[in-house]
C-alpha positions as CSV (number, residue, x, y, z in Angstrom):
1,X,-8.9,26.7,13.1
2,X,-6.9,23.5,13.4
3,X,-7.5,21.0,10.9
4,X,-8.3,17.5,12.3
5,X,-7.7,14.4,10.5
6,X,-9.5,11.0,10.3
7,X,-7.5,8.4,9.2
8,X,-9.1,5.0,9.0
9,X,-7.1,1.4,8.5
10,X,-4.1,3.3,10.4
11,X,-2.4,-0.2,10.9
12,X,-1.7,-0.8,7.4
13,X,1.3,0.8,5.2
14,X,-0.4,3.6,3.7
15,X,-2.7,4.4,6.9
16,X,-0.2,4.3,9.3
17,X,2.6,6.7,7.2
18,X,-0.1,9.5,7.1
19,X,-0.3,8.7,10.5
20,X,3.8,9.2,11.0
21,X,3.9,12.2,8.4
22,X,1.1,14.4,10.3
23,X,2.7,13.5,13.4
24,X,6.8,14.4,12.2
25,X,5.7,17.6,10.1
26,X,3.4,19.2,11.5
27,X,2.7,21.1,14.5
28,X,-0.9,21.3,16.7
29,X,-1.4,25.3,15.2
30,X,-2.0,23.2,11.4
31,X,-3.8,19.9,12.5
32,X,-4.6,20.1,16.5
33,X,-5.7,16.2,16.6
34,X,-5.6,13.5,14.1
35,X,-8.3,10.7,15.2
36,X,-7.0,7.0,13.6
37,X,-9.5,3.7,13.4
38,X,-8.8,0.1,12.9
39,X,-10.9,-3.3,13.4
40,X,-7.7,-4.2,15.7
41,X,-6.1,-2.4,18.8
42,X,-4.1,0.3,17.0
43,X,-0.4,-0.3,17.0
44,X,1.3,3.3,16.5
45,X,5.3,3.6,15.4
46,X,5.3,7.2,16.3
47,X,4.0,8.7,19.6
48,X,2.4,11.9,20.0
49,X,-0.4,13.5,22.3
50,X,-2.7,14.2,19.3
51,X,-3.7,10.6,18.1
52,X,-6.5,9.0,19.5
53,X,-8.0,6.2,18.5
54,X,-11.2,4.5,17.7
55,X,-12.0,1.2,17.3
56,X,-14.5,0.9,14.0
57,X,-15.2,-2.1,11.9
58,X,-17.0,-0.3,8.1
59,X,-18.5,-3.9,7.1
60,X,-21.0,-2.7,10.0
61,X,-23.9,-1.0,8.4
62,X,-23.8,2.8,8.5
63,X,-26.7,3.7,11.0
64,X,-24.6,1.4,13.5
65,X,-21.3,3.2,12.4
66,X,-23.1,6.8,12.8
67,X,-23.7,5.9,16.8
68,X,-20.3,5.2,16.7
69,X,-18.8,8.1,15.3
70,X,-21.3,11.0,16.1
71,X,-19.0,12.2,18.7
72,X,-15.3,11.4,17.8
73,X,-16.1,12.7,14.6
74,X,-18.0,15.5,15.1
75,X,-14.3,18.1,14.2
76,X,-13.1,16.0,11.5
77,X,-12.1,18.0,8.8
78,X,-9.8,15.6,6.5
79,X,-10.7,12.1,6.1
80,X,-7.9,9.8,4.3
81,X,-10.2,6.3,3.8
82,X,-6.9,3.7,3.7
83,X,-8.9,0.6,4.8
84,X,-9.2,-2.7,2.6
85,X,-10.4,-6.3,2.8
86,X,-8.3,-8.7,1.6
87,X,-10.2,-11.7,-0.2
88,X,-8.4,-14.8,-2.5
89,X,-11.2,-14.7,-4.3
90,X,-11.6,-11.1,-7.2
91,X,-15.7,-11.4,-6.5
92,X,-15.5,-11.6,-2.7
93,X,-12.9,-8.8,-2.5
94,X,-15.5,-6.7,-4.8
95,X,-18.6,-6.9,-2.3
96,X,-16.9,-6.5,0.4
97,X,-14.6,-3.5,-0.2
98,X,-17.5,-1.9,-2.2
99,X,-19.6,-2.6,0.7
100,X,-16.9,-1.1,3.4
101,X,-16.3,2.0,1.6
102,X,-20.4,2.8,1.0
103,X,-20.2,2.3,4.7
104,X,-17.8,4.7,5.7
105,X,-18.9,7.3,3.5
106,X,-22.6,7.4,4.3
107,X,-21.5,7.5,7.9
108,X,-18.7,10.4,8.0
109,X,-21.2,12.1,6.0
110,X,-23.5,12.4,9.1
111,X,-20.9,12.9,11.6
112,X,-18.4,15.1,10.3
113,X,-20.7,18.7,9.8
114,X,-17.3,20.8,9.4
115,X,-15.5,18.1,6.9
116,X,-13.4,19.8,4.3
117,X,-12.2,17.0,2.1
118,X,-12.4,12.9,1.7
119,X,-9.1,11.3,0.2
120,X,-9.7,7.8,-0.6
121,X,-6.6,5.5,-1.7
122,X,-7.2,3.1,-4.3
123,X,-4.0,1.8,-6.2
124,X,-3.0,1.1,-9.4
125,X,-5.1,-2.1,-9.8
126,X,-7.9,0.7,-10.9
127,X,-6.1,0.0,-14.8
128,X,-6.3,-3.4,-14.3
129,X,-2.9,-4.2,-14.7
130,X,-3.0,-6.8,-12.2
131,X,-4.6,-9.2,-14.9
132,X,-3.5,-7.9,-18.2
133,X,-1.1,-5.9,-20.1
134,X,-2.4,-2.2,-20.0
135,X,-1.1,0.8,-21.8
136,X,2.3,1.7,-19.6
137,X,2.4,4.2,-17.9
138,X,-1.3,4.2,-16.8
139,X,-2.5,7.8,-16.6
140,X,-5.1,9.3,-14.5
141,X,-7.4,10.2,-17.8
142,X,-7.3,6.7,-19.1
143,X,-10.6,5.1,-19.8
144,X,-11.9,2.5,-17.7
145,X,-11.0,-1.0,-18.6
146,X,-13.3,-3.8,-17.8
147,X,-11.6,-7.3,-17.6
148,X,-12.5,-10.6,-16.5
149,X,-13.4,-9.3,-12.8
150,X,-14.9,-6.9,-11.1
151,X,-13.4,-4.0,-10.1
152,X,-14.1,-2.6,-6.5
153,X,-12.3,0.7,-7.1
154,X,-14.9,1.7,-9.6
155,X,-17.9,2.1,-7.5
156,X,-15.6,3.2,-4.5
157,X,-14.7,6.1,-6.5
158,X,-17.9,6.3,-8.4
159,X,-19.5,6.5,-5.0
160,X,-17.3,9.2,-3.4
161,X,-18.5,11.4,-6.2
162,X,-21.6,11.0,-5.9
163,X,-21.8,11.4,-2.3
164,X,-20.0,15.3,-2.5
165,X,-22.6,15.9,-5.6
166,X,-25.5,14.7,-3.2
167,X,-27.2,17.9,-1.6
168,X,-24.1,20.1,-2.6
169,X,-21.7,19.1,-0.2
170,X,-18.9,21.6,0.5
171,X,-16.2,19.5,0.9
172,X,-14.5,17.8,-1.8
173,X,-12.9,14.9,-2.6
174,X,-9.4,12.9,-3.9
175,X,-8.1,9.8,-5.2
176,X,-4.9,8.6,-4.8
177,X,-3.5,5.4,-7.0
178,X,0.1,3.9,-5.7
179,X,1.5,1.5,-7.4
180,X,3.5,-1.9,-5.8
181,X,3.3,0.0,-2.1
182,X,6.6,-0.1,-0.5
183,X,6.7,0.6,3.2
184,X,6.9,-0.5,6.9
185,X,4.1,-0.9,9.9
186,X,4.1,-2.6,13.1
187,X,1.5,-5.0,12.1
188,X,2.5,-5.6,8.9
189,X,0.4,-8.1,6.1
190,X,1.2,-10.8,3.2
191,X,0.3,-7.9,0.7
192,X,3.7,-6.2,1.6
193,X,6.2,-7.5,-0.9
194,X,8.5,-5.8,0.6
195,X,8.5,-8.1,3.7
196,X,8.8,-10.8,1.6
197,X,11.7,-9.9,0.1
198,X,13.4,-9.3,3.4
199,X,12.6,-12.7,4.9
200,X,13.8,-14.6,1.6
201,X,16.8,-12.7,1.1
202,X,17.8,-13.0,4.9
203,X,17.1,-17.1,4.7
204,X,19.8,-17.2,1.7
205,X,22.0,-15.6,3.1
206,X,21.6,-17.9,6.3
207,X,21.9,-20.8,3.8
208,X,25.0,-19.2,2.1
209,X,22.6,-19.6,-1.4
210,X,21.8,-17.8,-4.1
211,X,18.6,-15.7,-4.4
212,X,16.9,-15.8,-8.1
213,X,13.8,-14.3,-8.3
214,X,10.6,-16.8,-9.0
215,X,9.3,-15.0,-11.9
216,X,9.7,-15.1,-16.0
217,X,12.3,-13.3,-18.8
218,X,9.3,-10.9,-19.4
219,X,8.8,-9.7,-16.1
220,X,12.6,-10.0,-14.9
221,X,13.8,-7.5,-17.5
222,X,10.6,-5.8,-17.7
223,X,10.1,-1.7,-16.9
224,X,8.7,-1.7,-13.4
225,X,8.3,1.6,-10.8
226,X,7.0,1.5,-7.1
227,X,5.4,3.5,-4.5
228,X,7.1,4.5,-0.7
229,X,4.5,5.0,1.7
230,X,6.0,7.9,3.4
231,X,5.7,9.8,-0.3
232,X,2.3,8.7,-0.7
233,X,1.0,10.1,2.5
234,X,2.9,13.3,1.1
235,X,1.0,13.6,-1.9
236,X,-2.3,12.5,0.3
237,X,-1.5,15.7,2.3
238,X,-0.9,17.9,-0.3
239,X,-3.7,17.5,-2.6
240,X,-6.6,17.0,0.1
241,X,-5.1,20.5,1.7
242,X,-5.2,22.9,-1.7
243,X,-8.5,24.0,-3.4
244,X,-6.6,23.8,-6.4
245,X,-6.5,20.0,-6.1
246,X,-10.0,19.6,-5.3
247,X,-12.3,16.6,-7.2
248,X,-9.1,15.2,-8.9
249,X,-7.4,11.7,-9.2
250,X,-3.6,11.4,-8.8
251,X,-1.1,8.4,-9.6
252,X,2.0,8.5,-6.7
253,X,5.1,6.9,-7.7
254,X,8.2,7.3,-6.5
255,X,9.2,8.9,-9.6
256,X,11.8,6.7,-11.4
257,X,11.6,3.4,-13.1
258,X,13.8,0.1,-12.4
259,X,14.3,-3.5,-14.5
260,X,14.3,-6.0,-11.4
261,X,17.1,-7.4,-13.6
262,X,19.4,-4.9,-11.7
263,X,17.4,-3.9,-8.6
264,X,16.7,-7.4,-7.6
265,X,20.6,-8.3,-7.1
266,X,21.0,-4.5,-5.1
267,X,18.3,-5.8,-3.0
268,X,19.8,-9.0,-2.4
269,X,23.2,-7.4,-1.4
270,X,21.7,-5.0,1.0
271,X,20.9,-7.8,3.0
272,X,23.5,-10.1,2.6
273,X,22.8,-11.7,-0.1
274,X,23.8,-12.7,-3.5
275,X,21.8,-12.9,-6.7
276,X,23.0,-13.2,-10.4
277,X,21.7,-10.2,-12.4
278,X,22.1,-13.0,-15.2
279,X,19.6,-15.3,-13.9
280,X,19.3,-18.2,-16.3
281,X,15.7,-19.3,-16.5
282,X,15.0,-23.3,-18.1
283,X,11.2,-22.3,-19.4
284,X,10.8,-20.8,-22.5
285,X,9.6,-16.9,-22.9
286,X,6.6,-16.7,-22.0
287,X,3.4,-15.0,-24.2
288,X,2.8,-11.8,-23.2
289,X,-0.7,-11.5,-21.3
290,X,-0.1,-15.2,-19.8
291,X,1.2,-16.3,-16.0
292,X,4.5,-17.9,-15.6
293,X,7.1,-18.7,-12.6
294,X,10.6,-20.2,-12.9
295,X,10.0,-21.9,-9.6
296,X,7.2,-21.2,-6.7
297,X,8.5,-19.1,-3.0
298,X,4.7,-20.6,-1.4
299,X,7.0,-23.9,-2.5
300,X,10.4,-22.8,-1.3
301,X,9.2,-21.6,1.9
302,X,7.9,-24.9,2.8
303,X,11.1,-26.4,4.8
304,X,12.4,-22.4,6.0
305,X,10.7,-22.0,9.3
306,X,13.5,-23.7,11.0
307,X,16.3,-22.0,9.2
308,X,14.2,-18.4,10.0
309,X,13.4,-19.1,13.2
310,X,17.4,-20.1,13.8
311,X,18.5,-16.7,12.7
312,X,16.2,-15.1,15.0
313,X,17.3,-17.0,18.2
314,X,20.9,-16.4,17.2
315,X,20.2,-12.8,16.6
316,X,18.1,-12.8,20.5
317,X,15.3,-11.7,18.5
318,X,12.4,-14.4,19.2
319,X,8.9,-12.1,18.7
320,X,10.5,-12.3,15.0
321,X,10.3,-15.6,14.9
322,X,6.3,-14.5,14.0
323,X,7.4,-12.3,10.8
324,X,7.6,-16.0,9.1
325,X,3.6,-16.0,9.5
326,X,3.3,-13.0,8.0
327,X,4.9,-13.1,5.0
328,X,2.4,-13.8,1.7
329,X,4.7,-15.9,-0.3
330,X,1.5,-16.9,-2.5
331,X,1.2,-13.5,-3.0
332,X,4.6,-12.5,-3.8
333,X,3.8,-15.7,-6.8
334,X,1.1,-13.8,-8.3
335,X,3.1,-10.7,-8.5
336,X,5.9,-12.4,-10.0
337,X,4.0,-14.1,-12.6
338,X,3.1,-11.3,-14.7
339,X,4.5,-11.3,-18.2
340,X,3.7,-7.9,-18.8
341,X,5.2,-4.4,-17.4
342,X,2.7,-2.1,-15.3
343,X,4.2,1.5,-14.3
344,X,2.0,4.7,-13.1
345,X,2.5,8.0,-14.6
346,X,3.3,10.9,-11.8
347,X,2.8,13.4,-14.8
348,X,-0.5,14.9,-13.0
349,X,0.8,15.6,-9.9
350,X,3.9,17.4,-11.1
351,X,1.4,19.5,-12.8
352,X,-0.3,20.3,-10.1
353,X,2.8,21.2,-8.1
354,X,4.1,17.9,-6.0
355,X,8.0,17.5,-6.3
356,X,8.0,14.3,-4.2
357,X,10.3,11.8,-5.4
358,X,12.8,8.8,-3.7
359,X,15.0,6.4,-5.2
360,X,13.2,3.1,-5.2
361,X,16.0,1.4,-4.0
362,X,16.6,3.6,-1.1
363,X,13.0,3.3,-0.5
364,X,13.5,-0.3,-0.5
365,X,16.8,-0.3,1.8
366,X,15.3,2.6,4.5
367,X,11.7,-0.1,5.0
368,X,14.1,-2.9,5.3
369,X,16.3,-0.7,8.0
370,X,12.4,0.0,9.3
371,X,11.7,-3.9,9.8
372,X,14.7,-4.1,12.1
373,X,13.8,-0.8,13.7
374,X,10.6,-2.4,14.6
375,X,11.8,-5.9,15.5
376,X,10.5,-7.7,12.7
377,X,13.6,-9.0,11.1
378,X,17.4,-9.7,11.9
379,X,19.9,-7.7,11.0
């Protein structure tokens, strides 16, 4: 029989490229409906008769959810859990993503009798390289690190586990851990860096400036890698759809590693820009394991809306004009004040028979040609 997915937080990056990659590669004989959730209306980028959607929200209790779901649900056989809270605070964001994914689970659980798999995406924040140097690259068999905060991805995954063990479910489970997500959606979010980067390179250019990146020696000439959406719905595919995957972790990467030394000027250019790949930086080196930025973008940005929202009435593009709002330039900060290099190992999957692989900077260049596609940015 036709499989039928279940993907949930189908407006995000990751969500919404399995969305696109079921809908451009496959055919109604392999997955005859693919069912996509969201708290919001769902905004699709790719049309096709076999998407419907539900509206859920997973910080409502289960028994709620179940009512909910019994019936949409009820042919779900591949559920790809992409949903996430986003909360300043490292405690907050751990109680309520812990909470959201116990949620989902318990409920699919009860609605999906014929399910065959659960794929959850965490990222690469499971080695906690967001707030300290780790061993680089992180591997899937690395042990658990506990810093300074809570980490929600442990009990998520500790939970999925747990919930196939329970009664000896027959369907089995993935993880998937990206790395620094690079991709494009309709309703896009401050955590996509890539957005960022498009807005602040375009308002150079506008300004006829140069572009240096707000971050420290460490991390400019640092060993960093990324992950493209589209390949990460790829390896989602692949490992919840072979038995010889089943129960397993896997990193996705895009399979080659960059300094932002030299990618940061390529990006620059492929917008118009110009950056120095010999930035000259007036603090001193930073220690390893500390935060440090030459110079702030939430502080930059201050006096740009008028500059942005120039571009976009020159360009007779006003609903971009909006894009300005969307961009997390406190985020992009806390990125860029890592002194330490984080990269993801793709080792496993390779063993286990995925050959996906992009050039991070084409990745880059085909979401930035993606933004415009969807209206989101100049040219």
């Amino acid at each position: 029989m036709a499989k039928t997915a279940f993907i949930t937080g189908a407006n995000g990056v990751s969500g919404s490229a399995i969305v696109e990659y079921l809908c451009n590669t496959t055919t109604s004989d392999d997955w005859g409906s693919i069912i996509v959730t969201s708290r919001s209306q769902f905004k699709p980028t790719v049309r096709d008769a076999r998407i419907k959607f539900i509206a859920l929200d997973f910080t409502h209790d289960a028994s709620s959810l179940v009512e909910q779901m019994k019936e949409v649900c009820a042919p779900v056989t591949h559920a790809y859990f992409c949903s996430y809270l986003h909360k300043d605070d490292f405690a907050d964001s751990y109680t309520a993503n812990t909470a959201l994914f116990e949620n989902f689970i318990e409920a699919l659980d009860r609605t999906a009798p014929r399910l065959e798999n659960v794929t959850l995406q965490t990222g690469g924040k499971y080695y906690n390289l967001h707030v300290e140097p780790v061993p680089s690259p992180a591997r899937e068999e690395d042990p658990r690190r506990y810093g300074p905060f809570e980490n929600f991805y442990f009990p998520q995954e500790d939970k999925l586990a747990e919930m196939q063990r329970r009664g000896g479910k027959a369907w089995s489970w993935n993880v998937i851990r990206p790395e620094a997500i690079i991709g494009a959606n309709a309703q896009p979010y401050g955590l996509n860096a890539a957005l960022t980067l498009a807005v602040y390179f375009l308002i150079c250019r506008e300004l006829d400036a140069d572009a240096p990146m707000p971050t420290n020696q460490r991390y400019w000439e640092g060993a960093e890698d990324a992950s493209y959406a589209p390949l990460i719905a790829d390896l989602a595919v692949f490992v919840s759809t072979r038995k010889s995957c089943a129960n397993e972790a896997f990193n996705v990467a895009n399979g080659d590693y960059f300094s932002w030394r030299y990618m940061w000027p390529r990006l620059a250019e492929s917008l118009g820009a110009k950056a120095d790949p010999h930035q000259q930086f007036e603090k001193p080196v930073p220690k390893e394991g500390t935060l440090q930025l030459e110079w702030s973008f939430a502080e930059w940005c201050k006096d740009k809306r008028k500059v942005w929202d120039d571009l976009c009435d020159r360009q007779g593009l006003p609903g971009a004009k909006a894009t300005f709002d969307l961009v997390g330039w406190e985020i992009g900060d806390f990125l860029y004040a890592r002194t330490w290099s984080a990269t993801l190992s793709v080792n496993k999957a390779r063993r286990y028979g995925w050959t996906g692989h992009i050039d991070s900077h084409q990745a880059f260049v085909n979401t930035f040609n993606k933004f415009r596609e969807l209206g989101l940015i100049p040219k």
